[in-house]
Every structure is written in C-alpha cells, then in structure tokens.
mmCIF file of the protein (N, C-alpha, C, O) and its ligand, coordinates in Angstrom:
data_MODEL
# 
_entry.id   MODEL 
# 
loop_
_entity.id 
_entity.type 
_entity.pdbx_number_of_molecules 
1 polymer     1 
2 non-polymer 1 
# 
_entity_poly.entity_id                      1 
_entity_poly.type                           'polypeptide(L)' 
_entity_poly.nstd_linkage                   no 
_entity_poly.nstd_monomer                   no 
_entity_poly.pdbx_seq_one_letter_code       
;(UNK)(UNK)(UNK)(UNK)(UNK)(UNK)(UNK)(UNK)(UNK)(UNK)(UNK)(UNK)(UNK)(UNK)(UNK)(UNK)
(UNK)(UNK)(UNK)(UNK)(UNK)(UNK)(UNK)(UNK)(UNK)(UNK)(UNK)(UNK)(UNK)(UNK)(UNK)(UNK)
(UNK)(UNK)(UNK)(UNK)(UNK)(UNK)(UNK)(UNK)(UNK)(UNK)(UNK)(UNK)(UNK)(UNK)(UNK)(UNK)
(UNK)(UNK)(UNK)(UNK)
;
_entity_poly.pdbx_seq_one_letter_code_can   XXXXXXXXXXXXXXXXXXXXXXXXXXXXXXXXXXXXXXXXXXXXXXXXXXXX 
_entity_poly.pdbx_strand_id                 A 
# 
loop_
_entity_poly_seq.entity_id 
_entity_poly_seq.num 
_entity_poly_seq.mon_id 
_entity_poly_seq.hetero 
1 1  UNK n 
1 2  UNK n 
1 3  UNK n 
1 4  UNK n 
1 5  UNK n 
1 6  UNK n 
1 7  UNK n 
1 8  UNK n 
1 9  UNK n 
1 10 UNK n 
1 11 UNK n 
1 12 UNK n 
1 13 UNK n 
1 14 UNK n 
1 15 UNK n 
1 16 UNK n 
1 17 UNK n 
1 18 UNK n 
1 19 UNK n 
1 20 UNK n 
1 21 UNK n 
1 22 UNK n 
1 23 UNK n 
1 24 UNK n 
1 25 UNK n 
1 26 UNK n 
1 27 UNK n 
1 28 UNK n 
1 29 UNK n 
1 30 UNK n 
1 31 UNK n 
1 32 UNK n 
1 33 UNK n 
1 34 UNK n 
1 35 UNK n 
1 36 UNK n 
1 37 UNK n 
1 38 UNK n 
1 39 UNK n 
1 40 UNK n 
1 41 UNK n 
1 42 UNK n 
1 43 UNK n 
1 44 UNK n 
1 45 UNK n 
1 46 UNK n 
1 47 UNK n 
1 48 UNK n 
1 49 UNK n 
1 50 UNK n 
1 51 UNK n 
1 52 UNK n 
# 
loop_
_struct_asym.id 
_struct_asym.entity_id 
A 1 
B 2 
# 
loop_
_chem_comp.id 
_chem_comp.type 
_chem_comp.mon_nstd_flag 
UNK 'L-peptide linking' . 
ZN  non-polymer         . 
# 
_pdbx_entity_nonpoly.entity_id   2 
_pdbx_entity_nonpoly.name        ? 
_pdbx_entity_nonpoly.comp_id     ZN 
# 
_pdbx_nonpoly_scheme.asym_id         B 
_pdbx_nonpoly_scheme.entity_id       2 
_pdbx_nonpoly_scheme.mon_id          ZN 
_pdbx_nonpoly_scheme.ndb_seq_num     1 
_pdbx_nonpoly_scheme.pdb_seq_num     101 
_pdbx_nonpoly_scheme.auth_seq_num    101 
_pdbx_nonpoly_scheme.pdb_mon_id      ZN 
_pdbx_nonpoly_scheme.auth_mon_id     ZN 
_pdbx_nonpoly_scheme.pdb_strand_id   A 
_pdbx_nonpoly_scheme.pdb_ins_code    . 
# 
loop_
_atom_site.group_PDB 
_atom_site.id 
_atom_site.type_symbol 
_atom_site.label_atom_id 
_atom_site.label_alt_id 
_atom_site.label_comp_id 
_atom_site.label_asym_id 
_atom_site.label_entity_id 
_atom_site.label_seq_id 
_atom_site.pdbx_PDB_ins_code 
_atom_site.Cartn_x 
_atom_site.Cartn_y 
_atom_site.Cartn_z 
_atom_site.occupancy 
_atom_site.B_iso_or_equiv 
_atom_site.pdbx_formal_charge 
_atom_site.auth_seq_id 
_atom_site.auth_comp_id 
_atom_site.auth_asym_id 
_atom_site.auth_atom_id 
_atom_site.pdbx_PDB_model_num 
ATOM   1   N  N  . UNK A 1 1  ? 3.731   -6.401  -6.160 1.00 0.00 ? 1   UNK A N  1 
ATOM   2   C  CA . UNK A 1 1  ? 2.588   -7.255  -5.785 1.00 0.00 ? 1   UNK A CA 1 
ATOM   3   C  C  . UNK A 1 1  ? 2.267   -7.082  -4.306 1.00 0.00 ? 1   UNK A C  1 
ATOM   4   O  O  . UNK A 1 1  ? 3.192   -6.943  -3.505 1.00 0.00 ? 1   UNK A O  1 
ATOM   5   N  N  . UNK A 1 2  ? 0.786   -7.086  -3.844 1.00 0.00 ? 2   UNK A N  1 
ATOM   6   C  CA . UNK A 1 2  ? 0.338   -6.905  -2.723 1.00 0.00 ? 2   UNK A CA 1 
ATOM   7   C  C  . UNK A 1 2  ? 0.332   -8.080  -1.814 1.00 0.00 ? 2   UNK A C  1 
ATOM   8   O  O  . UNK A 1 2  ? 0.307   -9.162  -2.402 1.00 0.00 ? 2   UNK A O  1 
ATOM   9   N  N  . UNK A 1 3  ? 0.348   -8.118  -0.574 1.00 0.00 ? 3   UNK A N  1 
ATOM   10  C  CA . UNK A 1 3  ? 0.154   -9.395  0.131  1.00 0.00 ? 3   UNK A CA 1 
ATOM   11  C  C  . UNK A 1 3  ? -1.495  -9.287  0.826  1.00 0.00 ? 3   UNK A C  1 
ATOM   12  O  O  . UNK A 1 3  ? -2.126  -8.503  1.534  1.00 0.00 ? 3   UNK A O  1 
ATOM   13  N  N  . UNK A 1 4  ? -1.653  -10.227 0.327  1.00 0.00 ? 4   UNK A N  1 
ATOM   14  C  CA . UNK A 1 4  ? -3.344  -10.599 0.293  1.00 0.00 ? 4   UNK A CA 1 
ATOM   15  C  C  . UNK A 1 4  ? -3.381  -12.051 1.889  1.00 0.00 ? 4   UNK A C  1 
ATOM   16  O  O  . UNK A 1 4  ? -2.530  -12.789 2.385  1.00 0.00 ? 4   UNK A O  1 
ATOM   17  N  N  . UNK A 1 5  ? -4.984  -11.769 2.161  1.00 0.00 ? 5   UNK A N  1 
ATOM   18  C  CA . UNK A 1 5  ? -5.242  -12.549 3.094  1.00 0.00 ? 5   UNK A CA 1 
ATOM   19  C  C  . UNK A 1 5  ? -6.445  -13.154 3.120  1.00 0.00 ? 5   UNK A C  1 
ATOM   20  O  O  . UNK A 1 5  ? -7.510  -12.613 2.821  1.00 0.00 ? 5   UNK A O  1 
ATOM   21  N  N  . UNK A 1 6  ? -6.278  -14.384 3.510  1.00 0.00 ? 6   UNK A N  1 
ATOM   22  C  CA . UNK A 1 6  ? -7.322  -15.402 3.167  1.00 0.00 ? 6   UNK A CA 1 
ATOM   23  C  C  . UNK A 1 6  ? -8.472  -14.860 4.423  1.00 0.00 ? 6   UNK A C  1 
ATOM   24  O  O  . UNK A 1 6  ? -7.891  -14.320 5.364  1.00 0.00 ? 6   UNK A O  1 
ATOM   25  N  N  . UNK A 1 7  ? -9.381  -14.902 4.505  1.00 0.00 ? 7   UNK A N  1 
ATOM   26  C  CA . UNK A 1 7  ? -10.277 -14.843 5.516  1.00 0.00 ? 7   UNK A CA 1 
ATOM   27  C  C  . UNK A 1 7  ? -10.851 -16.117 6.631  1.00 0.00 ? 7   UNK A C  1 
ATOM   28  O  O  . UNK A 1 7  ? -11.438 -16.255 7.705  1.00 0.00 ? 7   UNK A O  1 
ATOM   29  N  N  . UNK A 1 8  ? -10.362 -16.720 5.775  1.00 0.00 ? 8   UNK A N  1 
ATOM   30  C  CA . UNK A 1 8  ? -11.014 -18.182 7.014  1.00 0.00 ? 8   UNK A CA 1 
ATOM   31  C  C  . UNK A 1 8  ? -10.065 -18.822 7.730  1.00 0.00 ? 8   UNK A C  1 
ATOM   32  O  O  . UNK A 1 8  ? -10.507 -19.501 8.657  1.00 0.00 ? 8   UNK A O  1 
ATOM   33  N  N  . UNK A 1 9  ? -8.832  -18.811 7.574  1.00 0.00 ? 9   UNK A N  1 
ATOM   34  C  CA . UNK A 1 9  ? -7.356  -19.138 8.228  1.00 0.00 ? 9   UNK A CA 1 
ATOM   35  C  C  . UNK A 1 9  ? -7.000  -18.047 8.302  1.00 0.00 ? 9   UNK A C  1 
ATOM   36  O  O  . UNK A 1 9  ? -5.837  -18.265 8.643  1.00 0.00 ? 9   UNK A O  1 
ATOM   37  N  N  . UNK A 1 10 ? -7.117  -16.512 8.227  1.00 0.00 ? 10  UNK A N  1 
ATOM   38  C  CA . UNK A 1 10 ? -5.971  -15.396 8.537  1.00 0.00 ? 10  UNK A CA 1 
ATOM   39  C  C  . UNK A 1 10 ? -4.621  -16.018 8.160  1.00 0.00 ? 10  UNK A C  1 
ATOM   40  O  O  . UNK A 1 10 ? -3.748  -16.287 8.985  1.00 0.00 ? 10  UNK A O  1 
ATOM   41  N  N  . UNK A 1 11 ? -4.519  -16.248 6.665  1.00 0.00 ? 11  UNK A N  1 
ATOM   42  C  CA . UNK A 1 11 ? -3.011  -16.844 6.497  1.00 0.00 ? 11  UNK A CA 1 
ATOM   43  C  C  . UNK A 1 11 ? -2.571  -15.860 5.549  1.00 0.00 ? 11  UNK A C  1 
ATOM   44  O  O  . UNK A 1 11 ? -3.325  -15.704 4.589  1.00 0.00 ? 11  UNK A O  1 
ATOM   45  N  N  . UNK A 1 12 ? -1.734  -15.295 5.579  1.00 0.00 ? 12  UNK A N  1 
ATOM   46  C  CA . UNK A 1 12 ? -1.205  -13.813 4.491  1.00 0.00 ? 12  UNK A CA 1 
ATOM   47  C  C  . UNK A 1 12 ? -0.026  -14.929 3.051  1.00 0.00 ? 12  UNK A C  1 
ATOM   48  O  O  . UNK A 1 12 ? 0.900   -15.741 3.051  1.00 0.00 ? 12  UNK A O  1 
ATOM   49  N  N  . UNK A 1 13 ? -0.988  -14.145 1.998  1.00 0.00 ? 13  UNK A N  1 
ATOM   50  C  CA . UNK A 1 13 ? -0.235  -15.188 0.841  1.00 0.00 ? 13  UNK A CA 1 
ATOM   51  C  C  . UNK A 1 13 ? -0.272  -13.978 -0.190 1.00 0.00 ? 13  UNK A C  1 
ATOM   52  O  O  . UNK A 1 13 ? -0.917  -12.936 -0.072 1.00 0.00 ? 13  UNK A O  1 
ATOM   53  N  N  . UNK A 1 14 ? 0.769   -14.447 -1.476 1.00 0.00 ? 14  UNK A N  1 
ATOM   54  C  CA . UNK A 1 14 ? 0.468   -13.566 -2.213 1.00 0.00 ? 14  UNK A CA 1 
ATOM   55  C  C  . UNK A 1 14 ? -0.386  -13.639 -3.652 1.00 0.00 ? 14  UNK A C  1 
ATOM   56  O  O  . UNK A 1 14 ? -0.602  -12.817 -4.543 1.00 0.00 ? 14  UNK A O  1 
ATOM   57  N  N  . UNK A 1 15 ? -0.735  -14.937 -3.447 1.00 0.00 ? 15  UNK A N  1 
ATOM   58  C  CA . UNK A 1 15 ? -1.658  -15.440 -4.166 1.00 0.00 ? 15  UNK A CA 1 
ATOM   59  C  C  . UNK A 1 15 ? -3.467  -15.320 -4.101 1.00 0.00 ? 15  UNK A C  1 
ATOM   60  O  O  . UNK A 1 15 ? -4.104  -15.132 -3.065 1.00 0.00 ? 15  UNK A O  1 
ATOM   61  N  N  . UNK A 1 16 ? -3.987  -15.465 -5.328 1.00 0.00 ? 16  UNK A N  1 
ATOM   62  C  CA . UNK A 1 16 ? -5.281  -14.984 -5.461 1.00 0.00 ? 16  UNK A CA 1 
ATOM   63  C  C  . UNK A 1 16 ? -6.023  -15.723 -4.597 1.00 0.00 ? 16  UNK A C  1 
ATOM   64  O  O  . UNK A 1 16 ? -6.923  -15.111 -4.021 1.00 0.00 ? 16  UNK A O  1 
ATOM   65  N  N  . UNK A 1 17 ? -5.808  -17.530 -4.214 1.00 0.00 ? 17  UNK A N  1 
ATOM   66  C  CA . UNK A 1 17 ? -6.646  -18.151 -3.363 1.00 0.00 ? 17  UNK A CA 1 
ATOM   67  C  C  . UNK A 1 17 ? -5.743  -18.953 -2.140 1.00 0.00 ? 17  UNK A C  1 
ATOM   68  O  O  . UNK A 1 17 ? -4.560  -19.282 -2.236 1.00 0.00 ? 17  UNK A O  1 
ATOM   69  N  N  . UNK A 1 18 ? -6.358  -19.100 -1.342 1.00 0.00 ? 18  UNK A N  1 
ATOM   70  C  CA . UNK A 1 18 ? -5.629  -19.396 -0.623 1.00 0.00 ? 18  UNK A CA 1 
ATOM   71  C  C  . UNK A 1 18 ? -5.264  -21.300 -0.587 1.00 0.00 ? 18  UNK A C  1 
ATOM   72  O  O  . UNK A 1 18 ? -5.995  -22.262 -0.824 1.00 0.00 ? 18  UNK A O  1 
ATOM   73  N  N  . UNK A 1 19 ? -3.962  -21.209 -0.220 1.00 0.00 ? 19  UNK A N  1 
ATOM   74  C  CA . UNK A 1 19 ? -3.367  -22.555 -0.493 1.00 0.00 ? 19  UNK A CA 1 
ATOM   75  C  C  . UNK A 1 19 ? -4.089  -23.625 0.204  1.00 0.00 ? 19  UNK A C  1 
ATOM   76  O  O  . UNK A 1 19 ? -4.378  -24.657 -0.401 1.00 0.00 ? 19  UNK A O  1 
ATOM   77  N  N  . UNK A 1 20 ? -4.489  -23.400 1.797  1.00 0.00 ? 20  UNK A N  1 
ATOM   78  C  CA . UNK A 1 20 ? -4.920  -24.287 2.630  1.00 0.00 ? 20  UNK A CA 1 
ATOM   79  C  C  . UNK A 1 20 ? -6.228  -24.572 2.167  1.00 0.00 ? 20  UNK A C  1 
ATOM   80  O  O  . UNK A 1 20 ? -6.594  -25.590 1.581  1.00 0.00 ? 20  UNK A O  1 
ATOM   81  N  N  . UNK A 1 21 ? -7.042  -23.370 2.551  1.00 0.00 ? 21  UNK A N  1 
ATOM   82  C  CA . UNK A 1 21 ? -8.815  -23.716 2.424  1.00 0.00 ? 21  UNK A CA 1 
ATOM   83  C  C  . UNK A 1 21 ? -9.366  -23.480 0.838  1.00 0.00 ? 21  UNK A C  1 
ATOM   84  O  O  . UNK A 1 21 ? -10.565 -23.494 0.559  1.00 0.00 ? 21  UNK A O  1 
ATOM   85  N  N  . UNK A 1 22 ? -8.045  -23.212 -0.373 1.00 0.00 ? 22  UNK A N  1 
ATOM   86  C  CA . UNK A 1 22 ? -8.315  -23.583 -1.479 1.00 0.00 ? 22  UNK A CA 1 
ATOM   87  C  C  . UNK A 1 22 ? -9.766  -22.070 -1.855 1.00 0.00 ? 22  UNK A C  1 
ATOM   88  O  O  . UNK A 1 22 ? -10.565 -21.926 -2.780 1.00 0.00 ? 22  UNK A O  1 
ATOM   89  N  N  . UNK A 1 23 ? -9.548  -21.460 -0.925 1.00 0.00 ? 23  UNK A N  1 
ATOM   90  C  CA . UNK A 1 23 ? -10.839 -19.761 -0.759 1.00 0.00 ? 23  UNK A CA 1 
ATOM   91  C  C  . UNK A 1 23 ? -10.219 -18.947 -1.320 1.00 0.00 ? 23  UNK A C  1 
ATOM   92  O  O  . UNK A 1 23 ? -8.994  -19.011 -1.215 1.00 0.00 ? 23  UNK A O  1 
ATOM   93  N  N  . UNK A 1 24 ? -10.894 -17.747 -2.223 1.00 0.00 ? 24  UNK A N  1 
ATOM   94  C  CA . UNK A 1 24 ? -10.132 -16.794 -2.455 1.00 0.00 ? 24  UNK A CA 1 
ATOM   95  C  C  . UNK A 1 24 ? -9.578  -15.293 -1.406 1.00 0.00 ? 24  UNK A C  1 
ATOM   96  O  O  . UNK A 1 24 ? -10.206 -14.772 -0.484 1.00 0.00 ? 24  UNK A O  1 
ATOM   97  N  N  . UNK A 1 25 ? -8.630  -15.023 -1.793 1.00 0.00 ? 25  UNK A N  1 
ATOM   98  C  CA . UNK A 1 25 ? -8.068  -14.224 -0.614 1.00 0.00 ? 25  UNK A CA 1 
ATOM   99  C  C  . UNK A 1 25 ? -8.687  -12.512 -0.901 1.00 0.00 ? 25  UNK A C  1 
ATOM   100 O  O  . UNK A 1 25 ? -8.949  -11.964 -1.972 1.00 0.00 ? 25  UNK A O  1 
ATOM   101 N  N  . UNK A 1 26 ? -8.768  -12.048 0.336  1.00 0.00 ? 26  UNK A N  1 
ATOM   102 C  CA . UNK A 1 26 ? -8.692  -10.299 0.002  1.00 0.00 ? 26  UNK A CA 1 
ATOM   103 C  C  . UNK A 1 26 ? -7.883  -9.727  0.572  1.00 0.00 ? 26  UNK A C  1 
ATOM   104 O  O  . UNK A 1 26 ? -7.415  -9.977  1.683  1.00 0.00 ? 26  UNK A O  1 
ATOM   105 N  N  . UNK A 1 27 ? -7.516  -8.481  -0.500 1.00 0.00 ? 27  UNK A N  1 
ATOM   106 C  CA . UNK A 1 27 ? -6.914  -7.561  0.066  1.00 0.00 ? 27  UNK A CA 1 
ATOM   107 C  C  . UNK A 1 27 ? -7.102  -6.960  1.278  1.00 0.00 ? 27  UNK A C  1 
ATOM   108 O  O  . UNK A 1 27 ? -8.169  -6.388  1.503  1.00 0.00 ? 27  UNK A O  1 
ATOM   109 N  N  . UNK A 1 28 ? -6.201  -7.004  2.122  1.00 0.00 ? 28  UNK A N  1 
ATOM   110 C  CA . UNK A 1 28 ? -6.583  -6.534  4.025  1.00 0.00 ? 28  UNK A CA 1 
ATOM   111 C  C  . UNK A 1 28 ? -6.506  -5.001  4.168  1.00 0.00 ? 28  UNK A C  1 
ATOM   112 O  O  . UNK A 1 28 ? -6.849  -4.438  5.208  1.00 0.00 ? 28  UNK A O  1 
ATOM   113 N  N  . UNK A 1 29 ? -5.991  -4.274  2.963  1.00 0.00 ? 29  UNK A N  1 
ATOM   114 C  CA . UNK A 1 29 ? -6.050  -2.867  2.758  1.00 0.00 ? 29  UNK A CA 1 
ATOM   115 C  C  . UNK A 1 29 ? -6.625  -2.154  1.551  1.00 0.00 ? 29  UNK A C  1 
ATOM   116 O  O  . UNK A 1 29 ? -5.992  -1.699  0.598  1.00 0.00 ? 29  UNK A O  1 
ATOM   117 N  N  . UNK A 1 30 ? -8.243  -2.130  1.800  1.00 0.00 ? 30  UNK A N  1 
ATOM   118 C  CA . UNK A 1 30 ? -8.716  -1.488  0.912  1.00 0.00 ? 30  UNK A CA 1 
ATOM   119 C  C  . UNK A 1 30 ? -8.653  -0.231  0.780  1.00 0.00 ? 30  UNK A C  1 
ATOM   120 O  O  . UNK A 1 30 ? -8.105  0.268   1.763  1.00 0.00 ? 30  UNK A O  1 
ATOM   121 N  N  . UNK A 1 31 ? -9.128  0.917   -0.395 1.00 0.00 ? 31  UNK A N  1 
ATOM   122 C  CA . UNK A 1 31 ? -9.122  2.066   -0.101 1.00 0.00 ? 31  UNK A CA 1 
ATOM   123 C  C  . UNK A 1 31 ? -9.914  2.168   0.829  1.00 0.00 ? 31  UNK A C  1 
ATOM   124 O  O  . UNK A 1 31 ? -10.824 1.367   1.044  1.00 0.00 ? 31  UNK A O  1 
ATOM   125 N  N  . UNK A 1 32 ? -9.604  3.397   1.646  1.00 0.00 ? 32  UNK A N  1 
ATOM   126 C  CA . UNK A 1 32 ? -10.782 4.145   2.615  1.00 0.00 ? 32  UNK A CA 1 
ATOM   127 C  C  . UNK A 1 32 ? -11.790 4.817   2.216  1.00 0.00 ? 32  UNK A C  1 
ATOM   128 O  O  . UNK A 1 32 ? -12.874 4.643   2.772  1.00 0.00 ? 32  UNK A O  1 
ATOM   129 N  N  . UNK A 1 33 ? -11.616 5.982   0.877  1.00 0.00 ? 33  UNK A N  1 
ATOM   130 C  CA . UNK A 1 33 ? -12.661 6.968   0.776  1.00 0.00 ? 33  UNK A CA 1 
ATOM   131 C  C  . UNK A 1 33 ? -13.064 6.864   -0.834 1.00 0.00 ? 33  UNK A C  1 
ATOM   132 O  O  . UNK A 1 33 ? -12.610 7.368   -1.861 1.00 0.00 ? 33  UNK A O  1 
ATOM   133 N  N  . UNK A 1 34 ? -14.129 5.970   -0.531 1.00 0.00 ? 34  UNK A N  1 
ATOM   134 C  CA . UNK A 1 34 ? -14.320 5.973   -2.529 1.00 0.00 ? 34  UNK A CA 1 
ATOM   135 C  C  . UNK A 1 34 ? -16.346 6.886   -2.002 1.00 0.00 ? 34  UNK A C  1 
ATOM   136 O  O  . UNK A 1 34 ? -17.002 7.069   -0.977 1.00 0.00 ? 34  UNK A O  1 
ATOM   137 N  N  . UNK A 1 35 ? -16.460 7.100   -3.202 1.00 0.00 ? 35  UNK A N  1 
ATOM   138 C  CA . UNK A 1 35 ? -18.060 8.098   -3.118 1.00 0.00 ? 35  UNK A CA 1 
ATOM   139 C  C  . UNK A 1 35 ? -18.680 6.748   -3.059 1.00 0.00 ? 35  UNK A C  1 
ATOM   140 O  O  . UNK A 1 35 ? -19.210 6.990   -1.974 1.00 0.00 ? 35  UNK A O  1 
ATOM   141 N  N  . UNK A 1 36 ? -19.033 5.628   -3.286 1.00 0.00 ? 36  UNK A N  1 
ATOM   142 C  CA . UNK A 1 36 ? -19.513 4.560   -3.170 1.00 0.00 ? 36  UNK A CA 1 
ATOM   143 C  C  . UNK A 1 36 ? -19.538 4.495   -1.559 1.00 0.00 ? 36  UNK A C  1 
ATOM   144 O  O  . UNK A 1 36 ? -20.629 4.636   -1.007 1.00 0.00 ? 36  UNK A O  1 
ATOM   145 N  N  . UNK A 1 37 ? -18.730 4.351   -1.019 1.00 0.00 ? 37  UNK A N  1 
ATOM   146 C  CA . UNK A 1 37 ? -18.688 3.938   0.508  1.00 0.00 ? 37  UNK A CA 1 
ATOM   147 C  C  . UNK A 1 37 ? -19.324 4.912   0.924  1.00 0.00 ? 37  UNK A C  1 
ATOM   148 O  O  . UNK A 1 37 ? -20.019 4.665   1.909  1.00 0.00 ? 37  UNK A O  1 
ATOM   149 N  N  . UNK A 1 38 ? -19.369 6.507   0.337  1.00 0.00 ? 38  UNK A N  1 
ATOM   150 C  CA . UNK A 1 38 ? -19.842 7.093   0.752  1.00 0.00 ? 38  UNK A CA 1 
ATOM   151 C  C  . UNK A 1 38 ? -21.202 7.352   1.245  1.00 0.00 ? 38  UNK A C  1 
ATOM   152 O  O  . UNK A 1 38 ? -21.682 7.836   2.270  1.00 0.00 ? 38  UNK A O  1 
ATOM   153 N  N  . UNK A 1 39 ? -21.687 6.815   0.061  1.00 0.00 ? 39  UNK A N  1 
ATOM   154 C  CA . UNK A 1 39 ? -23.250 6.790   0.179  1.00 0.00 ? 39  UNK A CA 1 
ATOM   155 C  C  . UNK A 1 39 ? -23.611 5.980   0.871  1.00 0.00 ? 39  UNK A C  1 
ATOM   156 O  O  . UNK A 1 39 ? -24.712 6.245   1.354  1.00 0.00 ? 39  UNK A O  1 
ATOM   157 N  N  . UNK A 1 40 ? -23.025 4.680   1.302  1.00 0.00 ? 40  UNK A N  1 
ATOM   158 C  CA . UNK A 1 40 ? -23.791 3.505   1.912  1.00 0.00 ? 40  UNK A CA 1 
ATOM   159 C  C  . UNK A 1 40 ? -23.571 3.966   3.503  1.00 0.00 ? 40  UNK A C  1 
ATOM   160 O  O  . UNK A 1 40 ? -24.390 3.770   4.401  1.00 0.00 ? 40  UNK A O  1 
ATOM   161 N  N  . UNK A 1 41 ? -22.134 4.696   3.661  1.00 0.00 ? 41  UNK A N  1 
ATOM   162 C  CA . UNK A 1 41 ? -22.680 5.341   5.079  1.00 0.00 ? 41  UNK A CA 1 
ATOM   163 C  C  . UNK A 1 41 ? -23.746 6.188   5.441  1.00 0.00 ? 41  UNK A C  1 
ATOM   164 O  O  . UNK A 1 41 ? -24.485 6.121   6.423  1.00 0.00 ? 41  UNK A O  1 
ATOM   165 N  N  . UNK A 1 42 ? -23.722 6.982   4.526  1.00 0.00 ? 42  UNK A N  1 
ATOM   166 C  CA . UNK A 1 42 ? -24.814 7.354   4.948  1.00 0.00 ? 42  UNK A CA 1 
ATOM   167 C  C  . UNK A 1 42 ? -26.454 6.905   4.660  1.00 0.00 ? 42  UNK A C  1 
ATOM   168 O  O  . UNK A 1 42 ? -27.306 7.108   5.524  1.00 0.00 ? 42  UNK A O  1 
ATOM   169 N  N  . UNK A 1 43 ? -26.667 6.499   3.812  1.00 0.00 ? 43  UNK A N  1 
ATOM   170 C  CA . UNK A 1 43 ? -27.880 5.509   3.552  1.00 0.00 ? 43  UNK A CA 1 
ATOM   171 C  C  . UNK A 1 43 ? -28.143 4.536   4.888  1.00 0.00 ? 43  UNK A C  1 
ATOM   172 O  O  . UNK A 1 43 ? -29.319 4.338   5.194  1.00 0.00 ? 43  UNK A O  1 
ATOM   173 N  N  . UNK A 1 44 ? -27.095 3.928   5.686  1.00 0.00 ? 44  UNK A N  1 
ATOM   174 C  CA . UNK A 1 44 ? -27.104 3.122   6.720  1.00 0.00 ? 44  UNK A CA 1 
ATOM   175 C  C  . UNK A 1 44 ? -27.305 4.099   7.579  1.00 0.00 ? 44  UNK A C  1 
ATOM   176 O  O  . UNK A 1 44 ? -28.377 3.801   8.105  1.00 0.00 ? 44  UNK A O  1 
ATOM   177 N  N  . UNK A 1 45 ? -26.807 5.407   8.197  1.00 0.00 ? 45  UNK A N  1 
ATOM   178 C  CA . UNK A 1 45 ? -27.106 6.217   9.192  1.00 0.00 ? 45  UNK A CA 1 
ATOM   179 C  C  . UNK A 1 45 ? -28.040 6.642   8.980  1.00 0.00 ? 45  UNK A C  1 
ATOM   180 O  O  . UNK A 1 45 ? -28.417 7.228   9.995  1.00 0.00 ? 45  UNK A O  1 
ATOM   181 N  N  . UNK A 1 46 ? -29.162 6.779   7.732  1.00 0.00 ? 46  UNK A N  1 
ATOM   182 C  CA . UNK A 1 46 ? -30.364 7.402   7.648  1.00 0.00 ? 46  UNK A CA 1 
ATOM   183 C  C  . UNK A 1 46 ? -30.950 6.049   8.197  1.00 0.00 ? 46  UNK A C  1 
ATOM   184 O  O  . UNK A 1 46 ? -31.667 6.135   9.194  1.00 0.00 ? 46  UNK A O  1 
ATOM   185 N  N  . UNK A 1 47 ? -30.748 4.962   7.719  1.00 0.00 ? 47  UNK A N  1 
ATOM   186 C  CA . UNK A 1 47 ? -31.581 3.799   7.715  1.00 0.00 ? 47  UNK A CA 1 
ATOM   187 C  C  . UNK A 1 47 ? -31.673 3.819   9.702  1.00 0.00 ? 47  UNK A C  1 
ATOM   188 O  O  . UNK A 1 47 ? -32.718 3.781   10.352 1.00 0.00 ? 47  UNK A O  1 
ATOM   189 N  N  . UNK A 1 48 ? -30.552 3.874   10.149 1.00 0.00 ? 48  UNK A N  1 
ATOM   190 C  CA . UNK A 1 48 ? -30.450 3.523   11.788 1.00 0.00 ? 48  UNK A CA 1 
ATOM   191 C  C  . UNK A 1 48 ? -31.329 4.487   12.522 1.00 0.00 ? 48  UNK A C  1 
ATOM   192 O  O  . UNK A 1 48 ? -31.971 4.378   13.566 1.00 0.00 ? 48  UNK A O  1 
ATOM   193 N  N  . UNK A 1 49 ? -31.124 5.743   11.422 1.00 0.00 ? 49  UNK A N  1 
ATOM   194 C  CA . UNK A 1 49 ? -32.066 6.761   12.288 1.00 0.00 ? 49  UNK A CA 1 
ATOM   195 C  C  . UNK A 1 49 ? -33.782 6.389   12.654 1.00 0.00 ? 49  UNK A C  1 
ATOM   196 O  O  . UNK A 1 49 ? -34.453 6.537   13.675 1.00 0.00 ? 49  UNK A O  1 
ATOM   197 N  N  . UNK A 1 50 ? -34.143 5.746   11.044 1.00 0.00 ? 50  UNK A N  1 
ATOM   198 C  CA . UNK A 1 50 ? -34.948 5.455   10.729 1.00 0.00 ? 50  UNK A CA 1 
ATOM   199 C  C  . UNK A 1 50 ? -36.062 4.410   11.480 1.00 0.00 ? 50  UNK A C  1 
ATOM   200 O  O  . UNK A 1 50 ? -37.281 4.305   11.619 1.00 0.00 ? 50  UNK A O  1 
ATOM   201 N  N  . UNK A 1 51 ? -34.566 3.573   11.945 1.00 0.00 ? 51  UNK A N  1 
ATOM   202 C  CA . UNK A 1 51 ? -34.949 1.964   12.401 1.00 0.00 ? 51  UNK A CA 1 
ATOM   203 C  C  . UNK A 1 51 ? -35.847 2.377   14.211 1.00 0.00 ? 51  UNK A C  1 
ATOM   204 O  O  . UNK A 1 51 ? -36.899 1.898   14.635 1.00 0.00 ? 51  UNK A O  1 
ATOM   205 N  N  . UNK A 1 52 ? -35.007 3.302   14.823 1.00 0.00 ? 52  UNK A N  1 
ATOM   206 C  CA . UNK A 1 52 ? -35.301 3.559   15.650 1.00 0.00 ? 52  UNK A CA 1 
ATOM   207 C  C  . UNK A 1 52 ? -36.840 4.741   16.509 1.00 0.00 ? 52  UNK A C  1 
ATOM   208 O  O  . UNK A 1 52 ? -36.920 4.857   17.732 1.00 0.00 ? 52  UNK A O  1 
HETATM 209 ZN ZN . ZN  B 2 .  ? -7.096  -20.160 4.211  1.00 0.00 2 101 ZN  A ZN 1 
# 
C-alpha cells in the first residue's frame, strides 16, 4: 500500500480520505510520462505560443 497525501493539511495517511479535513487524499507520486500528459503539454505550449 502507498502512502497518500491529503492536500489541504499536507498530512501523509494511508487512507483514501483524510482523517482531519474528512477530503480525499492523492497520491504525491504520480506517473511522469503517460501520452495523455503528453498531449496537454504540448497543446498548452502551442496554446502559450499562441496567447502571445
Ligand atoms: Zn487533511
């Protein structure tokens, strides 16, 4: 089992929500390289090119 982290207290639990703020927690280590992420980088670097 992974140790997961709440986002609004930074409290590391290994549970799905967090105990204090009763929020659900995320994983603090996602993958890095999925083709999904892929595209949105670059869709966002076209977009920035774009913006400017
Ligand atoms: Zn919390």
């Amino acid at each position: 089992m992974k140790m997961r982290r709440c986002e609004s207290c930074e409290t590391y639990t290994f549970k799905q929500s967090c105990a204090k703020c009763n929020r659900e927690t995320i994983n603090p280590n996602p993958p890095k390289y999925s083709p999904e992420d892929r595209y949105g980088k670059w869709r966002r670097m076209s977009m920035d090119e774009h913006g400017n």
